[in-house]
C-alpha positions in Angstrom: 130.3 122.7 92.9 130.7 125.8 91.1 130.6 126.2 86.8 134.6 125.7 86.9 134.4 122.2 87.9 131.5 121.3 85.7 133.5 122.3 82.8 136.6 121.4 83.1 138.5 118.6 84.6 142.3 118.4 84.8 144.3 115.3 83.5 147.1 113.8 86.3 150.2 114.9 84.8 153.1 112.2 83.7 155.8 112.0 86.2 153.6 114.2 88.7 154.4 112.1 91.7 157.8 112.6 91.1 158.0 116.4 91.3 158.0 118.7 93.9 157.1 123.0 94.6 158.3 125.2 96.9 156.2 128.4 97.3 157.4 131.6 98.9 155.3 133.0 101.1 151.5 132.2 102.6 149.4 134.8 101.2 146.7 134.4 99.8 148.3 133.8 96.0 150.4 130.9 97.2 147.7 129.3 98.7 145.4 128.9 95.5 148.5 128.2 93.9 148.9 125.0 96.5 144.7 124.8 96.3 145.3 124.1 92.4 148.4 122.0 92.5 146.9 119.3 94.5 143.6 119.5 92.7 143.9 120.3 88.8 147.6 119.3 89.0 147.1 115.8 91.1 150.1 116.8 93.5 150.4 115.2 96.5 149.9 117.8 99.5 153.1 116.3 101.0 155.1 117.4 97.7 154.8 120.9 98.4 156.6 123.5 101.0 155.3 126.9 101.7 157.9 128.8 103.1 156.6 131.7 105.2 159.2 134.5 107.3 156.3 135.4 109.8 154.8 133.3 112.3 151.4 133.8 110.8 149.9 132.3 107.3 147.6 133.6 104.9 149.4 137.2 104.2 146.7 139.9 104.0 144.2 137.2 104.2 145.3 136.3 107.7 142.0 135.3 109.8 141.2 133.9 113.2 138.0 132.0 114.3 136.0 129.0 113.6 133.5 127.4 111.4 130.7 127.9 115.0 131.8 131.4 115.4 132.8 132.7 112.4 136.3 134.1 110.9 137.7 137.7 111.2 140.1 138.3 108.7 142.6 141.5 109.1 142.9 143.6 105.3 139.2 141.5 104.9 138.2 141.8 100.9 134.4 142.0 99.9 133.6 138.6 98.9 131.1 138.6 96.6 129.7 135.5 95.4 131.1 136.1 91.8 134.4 134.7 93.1 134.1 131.1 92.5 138.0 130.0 92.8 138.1 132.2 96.4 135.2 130.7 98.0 136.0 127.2 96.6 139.4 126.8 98.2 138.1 129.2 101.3 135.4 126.2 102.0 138.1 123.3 101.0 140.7 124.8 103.6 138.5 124.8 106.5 137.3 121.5 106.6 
């Protein structure tokens, strides 16, 4: 668990269950926004829609692979252990 969580923790909003987002796109932006709306804003997975033109997710953060193998991911970004939101929702969405 990285400093984030140790410091802050999020209270469910009112009414949260009753609302609903729509994101635009799968890059990597709308996915931490997803990553953060089901765990600092308590929103049900099942409440949001990702809408995506291509038949690929994850933008320039596309990658292939597995957790034995490994991951290639095409536009790949240094990933430095400095960025604690990244790697958190990185491990969270493989799993």
């Amino acid at each position: 668990m990285g400093s984030y969580q140790l410091k802050y923790h999020a209270k469910k909003p009112e009414g949260i269950e009753n609302k609903k987002a729509y994101l635009v796109g799968s890059g990597i932006a709308t996915l931490a926004a997803a990553f953060f709306l089901i765990r600092d804003g308590h929103m049900d997975g099942k409440n949001i829609t990702i809408f995506e033109r291509k038949n690929v997710n994850g933008g320039a953060l596309d990658g292939a692979g597995n957790l034995e193998d490994g991951y290639i991911i095409r536009g790949g970004r240094e990933m430095e252990e400095h960025y604690e939101c990244t790697w958190t929702y990185l491990v969270i969405f493989q799993h």
